[in-house]
N, C-alpha and C positions, 0 to 999 in steps of 0.2 A: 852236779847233782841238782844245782838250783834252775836248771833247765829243764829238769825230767818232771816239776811240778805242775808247768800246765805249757798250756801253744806258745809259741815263739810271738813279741810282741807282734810285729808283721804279720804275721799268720792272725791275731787278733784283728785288727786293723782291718785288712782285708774282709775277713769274717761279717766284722761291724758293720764294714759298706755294705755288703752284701743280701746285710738284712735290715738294713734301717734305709738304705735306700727306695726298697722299694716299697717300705712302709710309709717312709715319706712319703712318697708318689700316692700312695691309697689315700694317706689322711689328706693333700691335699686335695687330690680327686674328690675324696669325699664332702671338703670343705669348698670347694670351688666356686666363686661367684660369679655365678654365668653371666648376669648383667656387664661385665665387662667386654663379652663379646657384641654388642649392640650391633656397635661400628661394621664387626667384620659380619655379621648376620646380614645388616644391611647390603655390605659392596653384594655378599656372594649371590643375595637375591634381586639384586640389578643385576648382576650378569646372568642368571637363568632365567629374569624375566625380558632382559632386553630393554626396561626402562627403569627410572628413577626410584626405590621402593624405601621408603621411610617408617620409622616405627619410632613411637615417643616413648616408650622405656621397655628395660628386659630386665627382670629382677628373679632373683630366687625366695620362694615363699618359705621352704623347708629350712630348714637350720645344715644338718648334716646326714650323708647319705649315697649309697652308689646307686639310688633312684631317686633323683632330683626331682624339684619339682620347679618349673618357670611361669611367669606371669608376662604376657608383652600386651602391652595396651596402645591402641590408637595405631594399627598398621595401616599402611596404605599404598594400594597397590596402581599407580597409574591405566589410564585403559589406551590398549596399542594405536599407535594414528592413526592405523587402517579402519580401525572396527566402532570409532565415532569416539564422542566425549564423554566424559567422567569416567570413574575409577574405576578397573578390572576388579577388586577388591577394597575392602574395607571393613576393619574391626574394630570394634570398641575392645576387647579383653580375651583374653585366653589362658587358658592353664592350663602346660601342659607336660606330663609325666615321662620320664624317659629314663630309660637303662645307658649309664655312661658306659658299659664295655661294650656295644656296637661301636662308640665313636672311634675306639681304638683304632680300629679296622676303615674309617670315615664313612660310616653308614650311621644317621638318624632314626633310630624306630621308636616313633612316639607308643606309650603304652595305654595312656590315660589323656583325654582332651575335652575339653570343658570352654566353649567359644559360647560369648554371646553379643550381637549388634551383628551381625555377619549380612556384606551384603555381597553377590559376586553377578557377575555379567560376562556371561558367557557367549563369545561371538563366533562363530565360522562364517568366513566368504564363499565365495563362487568356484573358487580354486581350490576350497578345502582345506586352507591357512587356519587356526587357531589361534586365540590371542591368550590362550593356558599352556601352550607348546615351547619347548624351547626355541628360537627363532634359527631358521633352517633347520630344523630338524624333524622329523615326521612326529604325527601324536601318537601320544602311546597310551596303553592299558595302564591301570591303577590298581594298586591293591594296598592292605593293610595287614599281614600278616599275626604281628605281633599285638593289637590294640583289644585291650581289655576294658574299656569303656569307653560312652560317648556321651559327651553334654552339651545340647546347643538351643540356646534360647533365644528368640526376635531374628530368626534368620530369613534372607531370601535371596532366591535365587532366578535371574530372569536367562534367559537361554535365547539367543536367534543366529538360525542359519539358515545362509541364502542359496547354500547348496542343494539343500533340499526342502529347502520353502517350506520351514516348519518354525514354531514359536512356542513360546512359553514363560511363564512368572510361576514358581511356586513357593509355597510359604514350609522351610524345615523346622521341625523340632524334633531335640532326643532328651532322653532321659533313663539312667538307670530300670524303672518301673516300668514305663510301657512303651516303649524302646524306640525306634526311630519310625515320624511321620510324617509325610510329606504327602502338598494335595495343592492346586493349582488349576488356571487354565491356560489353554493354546488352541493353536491352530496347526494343521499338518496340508499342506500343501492349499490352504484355504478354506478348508473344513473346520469348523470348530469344534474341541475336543477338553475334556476334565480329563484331568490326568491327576493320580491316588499312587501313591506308595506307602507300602505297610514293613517294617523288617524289627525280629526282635531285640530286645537290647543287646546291647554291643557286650560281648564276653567269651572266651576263648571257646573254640569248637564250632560245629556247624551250625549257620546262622540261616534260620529259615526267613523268605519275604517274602511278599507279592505286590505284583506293579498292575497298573489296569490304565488303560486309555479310553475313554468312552465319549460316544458320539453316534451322530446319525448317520455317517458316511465312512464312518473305521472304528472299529473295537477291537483292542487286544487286550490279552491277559495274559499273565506270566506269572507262574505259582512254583517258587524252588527254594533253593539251597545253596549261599554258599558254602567250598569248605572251611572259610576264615572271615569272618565281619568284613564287610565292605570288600572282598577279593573278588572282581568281577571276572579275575585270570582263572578260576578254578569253580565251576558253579553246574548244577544241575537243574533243570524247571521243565515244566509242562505250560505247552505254549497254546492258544487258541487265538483265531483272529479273522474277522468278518469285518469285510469293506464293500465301496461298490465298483473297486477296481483292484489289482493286483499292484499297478504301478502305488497309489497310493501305502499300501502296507510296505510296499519298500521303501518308502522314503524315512520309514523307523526302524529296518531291519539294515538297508542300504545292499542290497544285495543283485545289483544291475538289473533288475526285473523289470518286464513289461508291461503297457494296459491292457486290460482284461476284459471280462462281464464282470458283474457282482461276483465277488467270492468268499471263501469259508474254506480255512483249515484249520487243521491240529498237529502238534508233533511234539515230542519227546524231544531234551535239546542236552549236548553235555558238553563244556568247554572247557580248556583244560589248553592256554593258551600256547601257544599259537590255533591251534583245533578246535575247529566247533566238527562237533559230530551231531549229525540230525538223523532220527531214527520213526520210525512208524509214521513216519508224514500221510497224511491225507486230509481229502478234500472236495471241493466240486471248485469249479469256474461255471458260469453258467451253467448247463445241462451236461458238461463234462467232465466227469469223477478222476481222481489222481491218486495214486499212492506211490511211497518209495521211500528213501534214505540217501542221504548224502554229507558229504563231511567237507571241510571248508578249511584248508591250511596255508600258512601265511611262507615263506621262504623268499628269502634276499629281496625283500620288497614286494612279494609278486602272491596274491590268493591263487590258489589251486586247489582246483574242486574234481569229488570222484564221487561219482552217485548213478543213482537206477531212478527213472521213475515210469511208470504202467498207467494204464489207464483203459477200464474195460468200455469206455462208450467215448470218441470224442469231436467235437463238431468244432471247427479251424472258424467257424467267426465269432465262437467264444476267447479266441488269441487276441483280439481287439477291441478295442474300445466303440462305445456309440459314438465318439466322435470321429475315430478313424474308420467307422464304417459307413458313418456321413459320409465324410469327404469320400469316399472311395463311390459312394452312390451318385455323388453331385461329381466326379469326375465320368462314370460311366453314360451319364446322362448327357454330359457335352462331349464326351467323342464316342458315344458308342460301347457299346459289350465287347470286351476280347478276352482270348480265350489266355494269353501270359498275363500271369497275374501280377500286381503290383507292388509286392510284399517288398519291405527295405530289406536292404544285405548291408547298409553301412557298419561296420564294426570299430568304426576309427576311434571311439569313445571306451571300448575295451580292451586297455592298452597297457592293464597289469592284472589280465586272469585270464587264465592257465586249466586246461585239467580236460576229463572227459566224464560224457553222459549219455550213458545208454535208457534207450525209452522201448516202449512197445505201447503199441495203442492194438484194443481187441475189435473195436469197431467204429466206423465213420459218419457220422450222420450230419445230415443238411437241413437245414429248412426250406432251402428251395429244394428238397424231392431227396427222394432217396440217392444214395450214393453206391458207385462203382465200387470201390474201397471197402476191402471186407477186413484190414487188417492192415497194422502198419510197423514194422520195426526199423532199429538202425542205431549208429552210434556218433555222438556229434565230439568231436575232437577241437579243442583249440589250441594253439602254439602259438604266441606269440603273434597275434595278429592272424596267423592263418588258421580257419575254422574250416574244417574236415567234415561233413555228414555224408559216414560212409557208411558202409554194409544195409546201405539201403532195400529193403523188400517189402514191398507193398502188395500186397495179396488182392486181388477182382475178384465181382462174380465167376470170372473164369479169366484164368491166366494171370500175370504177375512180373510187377516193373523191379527192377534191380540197378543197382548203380551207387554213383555216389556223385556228391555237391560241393564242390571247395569254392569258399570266399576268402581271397587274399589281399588284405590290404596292409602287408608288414613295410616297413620301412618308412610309417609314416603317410604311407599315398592319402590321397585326401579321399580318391575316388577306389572303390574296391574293385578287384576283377571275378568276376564269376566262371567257375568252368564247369561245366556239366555233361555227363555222359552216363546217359538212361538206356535202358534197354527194355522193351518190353515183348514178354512171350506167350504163349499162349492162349490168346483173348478169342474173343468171336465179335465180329459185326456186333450180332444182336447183344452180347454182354455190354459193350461200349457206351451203341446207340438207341438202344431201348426197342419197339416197336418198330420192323424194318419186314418188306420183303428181301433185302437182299442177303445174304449170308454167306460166311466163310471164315478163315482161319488169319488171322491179326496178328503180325510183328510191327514192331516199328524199334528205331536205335536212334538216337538226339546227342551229336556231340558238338559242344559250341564250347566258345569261350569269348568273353567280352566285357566290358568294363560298364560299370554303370552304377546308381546309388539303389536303385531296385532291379528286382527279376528282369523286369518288362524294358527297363531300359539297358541293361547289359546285354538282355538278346538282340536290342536294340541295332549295338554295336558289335556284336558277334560276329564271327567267322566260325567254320566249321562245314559240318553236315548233317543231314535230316535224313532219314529213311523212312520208308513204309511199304510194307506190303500186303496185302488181302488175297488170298489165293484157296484152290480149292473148296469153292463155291459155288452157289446160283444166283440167278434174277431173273424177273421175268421175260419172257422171249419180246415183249414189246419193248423195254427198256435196252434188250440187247441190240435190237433194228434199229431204235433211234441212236445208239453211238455209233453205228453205220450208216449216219446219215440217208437210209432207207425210210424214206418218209411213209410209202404206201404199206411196207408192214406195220410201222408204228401205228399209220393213222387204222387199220382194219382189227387192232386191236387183238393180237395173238395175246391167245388166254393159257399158252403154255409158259415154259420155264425155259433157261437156257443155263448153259454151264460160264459160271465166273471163273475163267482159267488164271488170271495173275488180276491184280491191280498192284503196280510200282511206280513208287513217285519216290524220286531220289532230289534232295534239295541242296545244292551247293551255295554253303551262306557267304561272303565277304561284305563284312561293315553293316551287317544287317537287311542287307538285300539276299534273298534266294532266288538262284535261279532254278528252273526245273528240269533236271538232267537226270534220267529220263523222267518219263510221266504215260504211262500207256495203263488202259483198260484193254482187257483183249477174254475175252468171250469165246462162247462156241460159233456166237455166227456174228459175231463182229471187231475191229479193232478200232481205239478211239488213243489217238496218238497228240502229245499237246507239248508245249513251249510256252516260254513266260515266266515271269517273276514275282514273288509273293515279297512284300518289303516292310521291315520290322522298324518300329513299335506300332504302327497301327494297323499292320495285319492286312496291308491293302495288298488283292490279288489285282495280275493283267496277267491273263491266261490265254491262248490261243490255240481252238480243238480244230481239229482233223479226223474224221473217219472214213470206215470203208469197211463195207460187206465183205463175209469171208462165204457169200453163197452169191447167188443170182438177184438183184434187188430188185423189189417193184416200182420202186420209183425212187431212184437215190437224186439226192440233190448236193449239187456240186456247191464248194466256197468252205467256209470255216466260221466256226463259233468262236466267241469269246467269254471268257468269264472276268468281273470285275465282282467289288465290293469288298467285304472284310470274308475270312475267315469262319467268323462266327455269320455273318450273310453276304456269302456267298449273291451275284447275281447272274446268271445266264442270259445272253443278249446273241440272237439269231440276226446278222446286218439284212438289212433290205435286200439287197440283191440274191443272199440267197432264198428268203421267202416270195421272191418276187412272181410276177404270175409269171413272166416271162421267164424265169428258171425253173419254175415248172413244167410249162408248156416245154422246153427245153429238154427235162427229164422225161418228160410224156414220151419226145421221140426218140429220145434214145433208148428206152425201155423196149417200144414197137419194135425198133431195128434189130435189139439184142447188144446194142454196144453200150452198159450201164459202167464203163469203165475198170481198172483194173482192181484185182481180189484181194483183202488184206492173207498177210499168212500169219502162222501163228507167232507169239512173241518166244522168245529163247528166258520163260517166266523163271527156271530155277535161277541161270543165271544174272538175270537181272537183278533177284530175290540176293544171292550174295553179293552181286555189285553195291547196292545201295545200304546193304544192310553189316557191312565189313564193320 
């Protein structure tokens, strides 16, 4: 009976643990004197910073509580060997507020922080090493989810990297009332620059700022929101930014980008980490307008990018700088005008981004003259070191180039390989060449492949083959007599026309040498048949003509022309002996006799036309 009055003592006992244990645990938790962790505070911040970090006390200011409150005075944080002398950090005092049931879990989330004497020195190398990183390990984004206030008094902060030869000292303050402000100067790749940060006080929900960089040679602005104080993994802003190059503005976005002309954008931005998504971009480069969107995602180490971008006007020497337009003037001036141009292909430096971009351009303009190019689309692909611009279509005043351009430099090569194979179809003389008596219908087909660190010098070294053909056409009947080496029609000056039945030049490239297999003009009244080699990068022709009348000549003259010079000038050189008087008087007699030698016939022009053009 004396057992039916309450629990068995055990079952008490039990009971007891059960509930004063872990009320133990609360009240100690809630009494805890943090200061006793100093020691271990210490080791664990030498091992995530990789050197020696010292701190002269860590005390609890509150009494009791499961939001404590701590005080550490006099931290000091070494600065890395690499990144020069004195301290990466140093503080006089800090207070700061935290929920003990993250720790549970071994997660820190300060809620409340109150620093002041703060000084930090923030290094990046060449390599893009950090001395805030954990050592070997990549840097990473920052956020603060959880902090419900920020107080920082006598701060500063000096910044230099030599990665992107930029610099800066700025002086922080926060405070509850008019929230966090930061304002300083620097330099960005040499340029000097005030750099302003504005963002409201620290308090749970969306925290609006704005950042501004101002200068004569780069201004940006950035007007947003994050979704959490200080969470730069989750944020929205409107972006605007005017330089007097494109490379410059990336050396604050860092987003592998080019020199340029002066430029000016704007865009919509939302990041939401790993993802930047960029939306309503536009802008000019020079006199060339842009718009589009594209998104920027980060996977197993490697950015990959997928975007559009358009552009209704655009002129290719706003893709450069005045200094790369210098050199390329001060290089054309010591060897000459060529028609391959010298644009780099090295990609070796793009060695973790990924992704594709399709562009369209609506029109091509020059300053030296109007342009062929009424249109341009395509889609450039990267993988892993090999970049793809395929679906190429370039629209002309008449007819239109297709193809595509792979630059391969995976595995490392120092030197990239270029492969190319263009086709182009229905063009005209006159579309090409501007003001021409001669006319007709234009194909040409270019497939090479060849190693080299620009265009000019991969074709350099190229192998492959070249086509061309010009066919059902005219020109004029004196132009036709002189590739018949018919000198007395040329010279009496026939004011008629004649039929352009083929012109085909097929080029057989090895190592950057072409030879010309075949090479015939062939006419209604003449055939002009040639031999020789055109040899790359300098475009140097040795050419060797042959003709013959496909009628009765008036005066043909035996021997063979040669063509030398470049490409872009061409020379035509007549040897002595055939303009000699003597091979004239020569022709004189043979003409009297009737023996002006044998008749060309016509060329087999389709089939050549698909020989060269396969």
């Amino acid at each position: 009976m004396a057992q039916e009055r309450g629990w068995p003592r055990r079952t008490r006992v039990v009971m007891g643990l059960l509930i004063g244990l872990p009320l133990l645990f609360l009240l100690v938790l809630a009494v805890f004197p943090w200061g006793v962790l100093r020691s271990a505070v210490c080791r664990a911040a030498t091992e995530r910073f990789g050197r020696p970090v010292t701190i002269g006390s860590v005390q609890r200011v509150d009494m009791i509580g499961f939001h404590p409150t701590i005080a550490v005075e006099n931290l000091s944080i070494p600065q890395a060997g690499w990144a020069g002398r004195g301290d990466f950090a140093r503080m006089q005092r800090a207070e700061i507020r935290f929920s003990v049931w993250p720790l549970l879990r071994g997660a820190f989330v300060p809620e409340d922080i109150r620093v002041s004497g703060l000084r930090l020195a923030l290094v990046r190398d060449k390599q893009g090493n950090t001395n805030w990183s954990r050592p070997g390990e990549p840097e990473e984004g920052g956020s603060a989810n959880d902090l419900q206030g920020l107080t920082i008094t006598d701060g500063v902060v000096s910044y230099r990297d030599a990665k992107e030869d930029r610099q800066a000292v700025l002086k922080i303050a926060a405070d509850p009332d008019r929230g966090i402000r930061a304002e300083g100067e620097g330099k960005v790749r040499g340029a000097p620059v005030r750099i302003a940060f504005t963002g409201a006080a620290v308090k749970p929900g969306r925290w609006p700022f704005t950042a501004t960089i101002a200068g004569d040679q780069l201004a940006m602005k950035a007007v947003g929101a994050m979704d959490r104080p200080l969470d730069t993994d989750a944020m929205t802003l409107d972006m605007s930014a005017k330089a007097d190059d494109l490379k410059r503005i990336d050396a604050v976005i860092e987003a592998g980008l080019f020199q340029t002309r002066p430029v000016a954008l704007t865009a919509h931005v939302r990041h939401e980490r790993p993802r930047w998504t960029i939306t309503d971009l536009k802008g000019r480069i020079g006199r060339s307008d842009l718009a589009g969107h594209l998104t920027v995602d980060k996977k197993a180490g490697r950015t990959l990018l997928d975007g559009e971008v358009t552009a209704r006007q655009l002129d290719f020497d706003d893709l450069s700088s005045e200094e790369g337009r210098a050199e390329a003037a001060a290089l054309e001036r010591r060897i000459g005008p060529r028609l391959v141009p010298n644009t780099r292909i090295d990609i070796g430096k793009i060695d973790t981004t990924d992704g594709t971009i399709r562009f369209r351009v609506g029109r091509v303009v020059s300053a030296q003259g109007p342009s062929p190019i009424t249109g341009f689309t395509g889609r450039m692909v990267m993988d892993h070191q090999l970049l793809t611009i395929g679906n190429i279509r370039m629209a002309l005043r008449e007819g239109v180039v297709t193809g595509q351009a792979v630059v391969d430099q995976r595995n490392g090569a120092k030197v990239p390989r270029l492969s190319l194979d263009l086709h182009l179809r229905g063009a005209s003389v006159l579309s090409l060449s501007g003001e021409t008596r001669i006319t007709g219908q234009v194909a040409a087909r270019a497939k090479l492949a060849g190693m080299g660190e620009t265009v000019r010098a991969a074709i350099g070294r190229a192998d492959g083959r070249i086509g061309l053909v010009v066919a059902n056409g005219s020109l004029p009947a004196r132009y036709a007599t002189a590739l018949g080496f018919d000198a007395g029609a040329a010279f009496m000056g026939d004011s008629g026309s004649a039929t352009l039945r083929c012109l085909v030049l097929g080029v057989d490239m090895k190592n950057g040498t072409g030879r010309a297999d075949p090479l015939i003009v062939d006419t209604s009244r003449s055939r002009l048949d040639g031999t020789g080699t055109v040899r790359f990068p300098d475009e140097r022709l040795a050419l060797r003509l042959m003709g013959a009348p496909k009628q009765g000549a008036t005066l043909r003259l035996a021997g063979a022309a040669t063509v030398g010079g470049t490409l872009e000038k061409p020379e035509l050189v007549i040897p002595k002996e055939v303009r000699s008087v003597g091979n004239i008087f020569k022709s004189i007699g043979r003409a009297i006799t009737g023996d002006t030698g044998p008749k060309a016939q016509d060329a087999a022009c389709g089939a050549l036309a698909r020989q060269v053009l396969r």
